[in-house]
Backbone bond lengths (Angstrom), bond angles and torsions (degrees), N, CA, C in turn:
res aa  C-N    CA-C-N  psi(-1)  N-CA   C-N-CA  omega(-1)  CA-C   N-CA-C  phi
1 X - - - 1.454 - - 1.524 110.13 -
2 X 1.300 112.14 -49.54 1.609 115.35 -178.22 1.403 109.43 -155.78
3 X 1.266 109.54 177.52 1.464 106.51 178.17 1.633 114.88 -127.80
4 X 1.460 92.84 17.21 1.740 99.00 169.17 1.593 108.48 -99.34
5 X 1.450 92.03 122.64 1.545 94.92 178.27 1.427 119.26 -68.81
6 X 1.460 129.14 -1.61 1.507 130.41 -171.60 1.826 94.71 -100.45
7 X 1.044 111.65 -41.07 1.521 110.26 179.68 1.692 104.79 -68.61
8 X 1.467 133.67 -48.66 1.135 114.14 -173.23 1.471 108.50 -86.15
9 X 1.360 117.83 25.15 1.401 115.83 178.18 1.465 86.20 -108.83
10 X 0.690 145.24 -50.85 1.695 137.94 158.53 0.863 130.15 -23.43
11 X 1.572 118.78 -68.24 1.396 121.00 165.01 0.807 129.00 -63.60
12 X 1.801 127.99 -28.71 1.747 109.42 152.50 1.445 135.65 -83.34
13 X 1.500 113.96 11.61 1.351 122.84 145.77 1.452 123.33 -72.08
14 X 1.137 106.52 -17.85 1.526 111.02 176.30 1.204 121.14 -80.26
15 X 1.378 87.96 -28.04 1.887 100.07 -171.17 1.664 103.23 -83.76
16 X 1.164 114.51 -35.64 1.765 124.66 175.02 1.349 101.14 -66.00
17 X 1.507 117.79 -41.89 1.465 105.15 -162.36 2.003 89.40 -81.37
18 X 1.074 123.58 -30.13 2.006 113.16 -176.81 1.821 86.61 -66.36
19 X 1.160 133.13 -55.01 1.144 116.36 -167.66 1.078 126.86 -68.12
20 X 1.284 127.43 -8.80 1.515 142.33 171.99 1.233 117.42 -106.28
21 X 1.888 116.33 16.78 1.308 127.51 166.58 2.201 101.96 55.63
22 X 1.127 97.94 44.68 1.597 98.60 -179.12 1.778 88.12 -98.74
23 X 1.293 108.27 106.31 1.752 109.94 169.83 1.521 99.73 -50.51
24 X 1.705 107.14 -79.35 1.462 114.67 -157.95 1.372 116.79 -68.18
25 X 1.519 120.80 -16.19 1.263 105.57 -175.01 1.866 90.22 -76.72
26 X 1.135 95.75 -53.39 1.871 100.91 -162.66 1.507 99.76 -40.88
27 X 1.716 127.18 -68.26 1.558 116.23 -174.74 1.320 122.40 -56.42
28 X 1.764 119.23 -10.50 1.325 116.82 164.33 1.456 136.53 -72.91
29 X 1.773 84.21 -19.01 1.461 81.71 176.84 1.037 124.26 -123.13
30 X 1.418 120.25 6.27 1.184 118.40 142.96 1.904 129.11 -85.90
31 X 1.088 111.21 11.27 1.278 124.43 130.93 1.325 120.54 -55.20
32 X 0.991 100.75 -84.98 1.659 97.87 168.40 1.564 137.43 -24.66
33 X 1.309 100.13 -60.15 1.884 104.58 147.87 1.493 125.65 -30.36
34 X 1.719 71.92 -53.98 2.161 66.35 -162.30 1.850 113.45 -71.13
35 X 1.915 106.95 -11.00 1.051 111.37 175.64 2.170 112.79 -75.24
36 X 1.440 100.71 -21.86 1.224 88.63 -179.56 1.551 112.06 -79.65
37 X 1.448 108.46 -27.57 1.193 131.46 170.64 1.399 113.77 -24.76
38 X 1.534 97.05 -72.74 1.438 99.61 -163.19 1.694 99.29 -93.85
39 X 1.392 118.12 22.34 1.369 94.69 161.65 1.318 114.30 -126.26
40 X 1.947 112.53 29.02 1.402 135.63 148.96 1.400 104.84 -65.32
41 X 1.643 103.66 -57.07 1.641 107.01 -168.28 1.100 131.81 -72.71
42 X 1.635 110.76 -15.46 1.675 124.43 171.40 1.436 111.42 -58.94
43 X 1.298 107.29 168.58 1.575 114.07 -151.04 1.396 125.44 69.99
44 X 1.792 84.15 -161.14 2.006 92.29 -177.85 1.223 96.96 -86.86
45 X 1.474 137.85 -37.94 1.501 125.31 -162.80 1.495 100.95 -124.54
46 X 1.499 122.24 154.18 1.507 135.08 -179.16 1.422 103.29 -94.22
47 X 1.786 123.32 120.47 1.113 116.22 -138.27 2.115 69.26 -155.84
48 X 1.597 107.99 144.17 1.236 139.48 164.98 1.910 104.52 -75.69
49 X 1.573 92.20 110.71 1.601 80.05 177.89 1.962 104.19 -99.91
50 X 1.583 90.50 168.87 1.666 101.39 -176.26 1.023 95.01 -79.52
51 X 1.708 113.67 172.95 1.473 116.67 -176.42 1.731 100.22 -89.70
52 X 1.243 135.08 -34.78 1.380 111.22 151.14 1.924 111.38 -14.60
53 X 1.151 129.58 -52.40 1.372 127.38 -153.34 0.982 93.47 -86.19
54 X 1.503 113.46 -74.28 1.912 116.29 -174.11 1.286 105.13 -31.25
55 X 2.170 133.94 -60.16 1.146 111.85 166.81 1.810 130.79 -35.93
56 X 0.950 123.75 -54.81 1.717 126.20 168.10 1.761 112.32 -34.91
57 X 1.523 92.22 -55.63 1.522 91.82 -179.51 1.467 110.70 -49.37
58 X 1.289 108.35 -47.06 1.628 109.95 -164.95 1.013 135.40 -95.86
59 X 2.085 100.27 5.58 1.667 115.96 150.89 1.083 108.94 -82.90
60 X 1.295 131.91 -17.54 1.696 135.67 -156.47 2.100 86.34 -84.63
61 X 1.743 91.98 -59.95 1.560 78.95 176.34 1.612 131.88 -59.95
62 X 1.170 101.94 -11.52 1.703 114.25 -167.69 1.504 107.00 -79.40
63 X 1.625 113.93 -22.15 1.440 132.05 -142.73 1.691 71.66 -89.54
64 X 1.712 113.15 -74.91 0.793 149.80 -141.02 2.204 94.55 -40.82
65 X 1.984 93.24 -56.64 1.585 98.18 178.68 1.375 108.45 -52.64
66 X 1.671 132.46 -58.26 1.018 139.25 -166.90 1.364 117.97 -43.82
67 X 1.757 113.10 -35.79 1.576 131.72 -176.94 1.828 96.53 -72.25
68 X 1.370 109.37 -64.86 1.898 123.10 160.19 2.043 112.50 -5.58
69 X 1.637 86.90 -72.89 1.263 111.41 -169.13 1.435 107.32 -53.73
70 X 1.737 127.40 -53.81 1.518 124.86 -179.16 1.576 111.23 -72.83
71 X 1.186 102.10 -31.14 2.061 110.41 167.37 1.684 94.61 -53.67
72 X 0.761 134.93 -95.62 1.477 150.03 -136.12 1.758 92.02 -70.26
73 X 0.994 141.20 -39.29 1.329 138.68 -172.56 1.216 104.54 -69.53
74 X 1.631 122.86 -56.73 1.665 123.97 170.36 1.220 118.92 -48.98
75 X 1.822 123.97 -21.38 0.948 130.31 -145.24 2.100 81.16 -109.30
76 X 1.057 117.55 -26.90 1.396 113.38 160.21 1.792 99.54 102.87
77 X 1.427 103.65 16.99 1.713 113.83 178.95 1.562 106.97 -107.32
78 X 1.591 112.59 71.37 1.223 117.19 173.13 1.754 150.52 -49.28
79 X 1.894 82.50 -18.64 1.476 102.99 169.48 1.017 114.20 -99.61
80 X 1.249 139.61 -6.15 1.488 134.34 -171.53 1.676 89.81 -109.10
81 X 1.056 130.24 -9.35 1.935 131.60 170.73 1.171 108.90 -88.97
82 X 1.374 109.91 -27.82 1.969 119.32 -179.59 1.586 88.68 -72.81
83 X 1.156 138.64 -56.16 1.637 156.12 -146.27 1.459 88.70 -72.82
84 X 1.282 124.35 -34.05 1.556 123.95 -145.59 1.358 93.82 -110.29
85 X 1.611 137.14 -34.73 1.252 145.96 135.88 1.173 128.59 -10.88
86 X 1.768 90.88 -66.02 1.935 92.03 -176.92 1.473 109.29 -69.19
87 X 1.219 120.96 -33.68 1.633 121.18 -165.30 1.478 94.70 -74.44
88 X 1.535 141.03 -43.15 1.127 127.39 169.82 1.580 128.39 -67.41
89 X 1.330 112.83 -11.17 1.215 112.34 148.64 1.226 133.30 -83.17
90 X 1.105 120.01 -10.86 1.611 120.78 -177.53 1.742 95.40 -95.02
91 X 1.542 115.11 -23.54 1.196 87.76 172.54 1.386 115.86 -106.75
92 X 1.101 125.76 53.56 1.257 146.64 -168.37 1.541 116.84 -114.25
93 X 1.430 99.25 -36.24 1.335 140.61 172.89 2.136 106.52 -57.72
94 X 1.134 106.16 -33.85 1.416 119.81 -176.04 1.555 111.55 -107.58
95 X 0.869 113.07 -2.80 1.887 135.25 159.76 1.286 145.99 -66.42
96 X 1.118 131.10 84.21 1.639 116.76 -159.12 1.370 109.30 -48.69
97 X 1.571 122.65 146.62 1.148 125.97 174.99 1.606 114.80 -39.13
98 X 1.479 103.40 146.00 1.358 120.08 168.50 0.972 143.95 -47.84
99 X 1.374 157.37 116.15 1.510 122.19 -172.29 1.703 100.55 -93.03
100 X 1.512 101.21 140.86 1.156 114.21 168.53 1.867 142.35 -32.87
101 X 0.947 168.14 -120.36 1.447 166.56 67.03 1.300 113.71 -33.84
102 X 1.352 112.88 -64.41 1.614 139.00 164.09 1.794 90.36 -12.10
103 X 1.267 78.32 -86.59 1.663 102.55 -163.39 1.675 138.39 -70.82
104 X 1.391 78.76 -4.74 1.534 83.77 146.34 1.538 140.46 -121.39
105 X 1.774 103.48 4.03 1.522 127.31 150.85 1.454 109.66 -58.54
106 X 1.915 123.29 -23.27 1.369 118.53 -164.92 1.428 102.39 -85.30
107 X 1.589 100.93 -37.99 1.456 106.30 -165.49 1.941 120.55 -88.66
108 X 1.289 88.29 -3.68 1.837 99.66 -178.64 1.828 78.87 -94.06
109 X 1.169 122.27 -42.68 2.063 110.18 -173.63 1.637 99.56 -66.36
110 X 0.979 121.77 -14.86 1.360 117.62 -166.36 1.544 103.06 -95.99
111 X 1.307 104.79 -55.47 1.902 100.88 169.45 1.527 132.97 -74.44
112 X 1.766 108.11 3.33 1.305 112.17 148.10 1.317 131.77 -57.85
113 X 1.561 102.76 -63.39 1.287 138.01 177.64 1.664 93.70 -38.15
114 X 1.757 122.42 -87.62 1.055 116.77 166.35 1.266 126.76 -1.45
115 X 1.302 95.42 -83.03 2.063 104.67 -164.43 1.463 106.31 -72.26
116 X 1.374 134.17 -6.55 1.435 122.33 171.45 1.872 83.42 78.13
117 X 1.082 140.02 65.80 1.175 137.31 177.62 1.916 112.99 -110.98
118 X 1.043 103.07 -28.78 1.539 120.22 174.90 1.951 106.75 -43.80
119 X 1.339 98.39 -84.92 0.733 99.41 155.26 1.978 135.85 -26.78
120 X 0.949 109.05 -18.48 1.874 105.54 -178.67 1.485 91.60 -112.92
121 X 0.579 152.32 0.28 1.786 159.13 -178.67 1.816 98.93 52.60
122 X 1.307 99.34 -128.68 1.760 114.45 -179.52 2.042 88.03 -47.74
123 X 1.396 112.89 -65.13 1.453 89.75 -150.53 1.474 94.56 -58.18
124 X 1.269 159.65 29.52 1.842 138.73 152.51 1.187 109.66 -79.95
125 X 0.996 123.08 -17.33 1.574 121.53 -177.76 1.262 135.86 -20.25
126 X 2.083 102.21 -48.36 1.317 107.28 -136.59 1.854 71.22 -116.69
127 X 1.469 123.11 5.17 1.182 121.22 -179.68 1.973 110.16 -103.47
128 X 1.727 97.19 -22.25 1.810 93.36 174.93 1.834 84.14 -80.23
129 X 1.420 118.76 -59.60 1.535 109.67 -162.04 1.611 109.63 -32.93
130 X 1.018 127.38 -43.50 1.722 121.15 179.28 1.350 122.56 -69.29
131 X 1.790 101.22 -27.75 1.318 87.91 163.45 1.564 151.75 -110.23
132 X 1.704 90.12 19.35 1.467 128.12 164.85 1.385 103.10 -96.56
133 X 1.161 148.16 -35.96 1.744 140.97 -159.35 1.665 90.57 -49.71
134 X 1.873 104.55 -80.47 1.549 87.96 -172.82 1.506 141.62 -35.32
135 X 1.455 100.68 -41.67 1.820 119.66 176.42 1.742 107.01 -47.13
136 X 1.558 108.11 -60.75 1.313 103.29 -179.99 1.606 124.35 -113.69
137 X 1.482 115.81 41.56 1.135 126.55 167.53 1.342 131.71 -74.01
138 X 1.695 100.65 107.56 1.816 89.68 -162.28 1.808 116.41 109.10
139 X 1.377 111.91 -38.18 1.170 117.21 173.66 1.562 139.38 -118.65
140 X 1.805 95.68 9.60 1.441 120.04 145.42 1.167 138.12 -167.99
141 X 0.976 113.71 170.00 1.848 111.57 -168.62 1.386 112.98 -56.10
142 X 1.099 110.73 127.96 2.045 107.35 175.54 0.860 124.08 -32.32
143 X 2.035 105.26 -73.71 1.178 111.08 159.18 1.076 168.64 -46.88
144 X 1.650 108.47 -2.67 1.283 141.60 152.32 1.940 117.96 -61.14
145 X 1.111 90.55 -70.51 1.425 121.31 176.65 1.738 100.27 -44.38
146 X 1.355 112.09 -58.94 1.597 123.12 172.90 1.624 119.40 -47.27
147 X 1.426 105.10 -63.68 1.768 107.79 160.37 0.967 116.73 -37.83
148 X 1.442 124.97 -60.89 1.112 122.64 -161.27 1.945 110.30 -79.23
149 X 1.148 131.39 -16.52 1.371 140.19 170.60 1.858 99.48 -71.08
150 X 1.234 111.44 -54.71 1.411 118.91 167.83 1.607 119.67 -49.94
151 X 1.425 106.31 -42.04 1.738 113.58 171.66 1.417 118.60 -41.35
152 X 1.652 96.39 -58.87 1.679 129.52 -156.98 1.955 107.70 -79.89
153 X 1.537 97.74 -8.71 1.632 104.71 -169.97 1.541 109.01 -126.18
154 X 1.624 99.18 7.55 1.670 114.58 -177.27 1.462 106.10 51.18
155 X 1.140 159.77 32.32 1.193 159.58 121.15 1.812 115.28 -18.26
């Protein structure tokens, strides 16, 4: 079928979870498919992505429930945020670990220091963000990471 080991680890979780009558895991993850799916087919040419990518896809979708989950709770629809919960936890499950608060207060002090950013106040921002993206790409929320670069530069 493919030669990415994160995609056919998917699809035979999917297939365990239909055979083990798992509703939410199975429609979650084949959600998920169809999200890597169509971001094989995007663009000019239909192209096999690495599992570097498929991971992206499936923080982008993970982001996406988590955003779901605080919508729908304000919105006072507690079961459809529980619904939006589990699917972001199951794909959470296919995610490299998190980085902590801790640890990403260490690593935004560390790419100040680096870039001479202190010194530029608000305008370093967009000069630590480049040199944190790689460090925590994939293993935390931007916008986390962003506050907290904004915290550390008084912005």
């Amino acid at each position: 079928m493919s030669n990415s080991g994160m995609k056919q680890r998917l699809h035979d979780d999917m297939t365990a979870a239909l055979k083990a009558r798992d509703e939410l895991r199975k429609s979650t993850l084949r959600m998920a498919l169809t999200a890597v799916t169509k971001a094989e087919v995007a663009g000019k040419e239909a192209r096999e992505l690495s599992d570097a990518e498929i991971v992206d896809v499936l923080s982008s979708e993970a982001k996406k429930r988590r955003e779901s989950v605080v919508a729908y709770r304000d919105a006072g629809r507690a079961e459809l945020a529980d619904k939006e919960q589990a699917e972001a936890d199951i794909l959470a499950e296919y995610l490299p670990e998190q980085l902590s608060q801790e640890e990403i207060v260490a690593l935004v002090t560390e790419a100040v220091a680096a870039t001479g950013a202190a010194e530029l106040g608000p305008r370093g921002i967009g000069k630590v963000m480049g040199a944190l993206q790689p460090k925590v790409k994939g293993k935390a929320d931007g916008a986390v990471v962003s506050a907290e670069v904004k915290r550390q530069l008084g912005a």
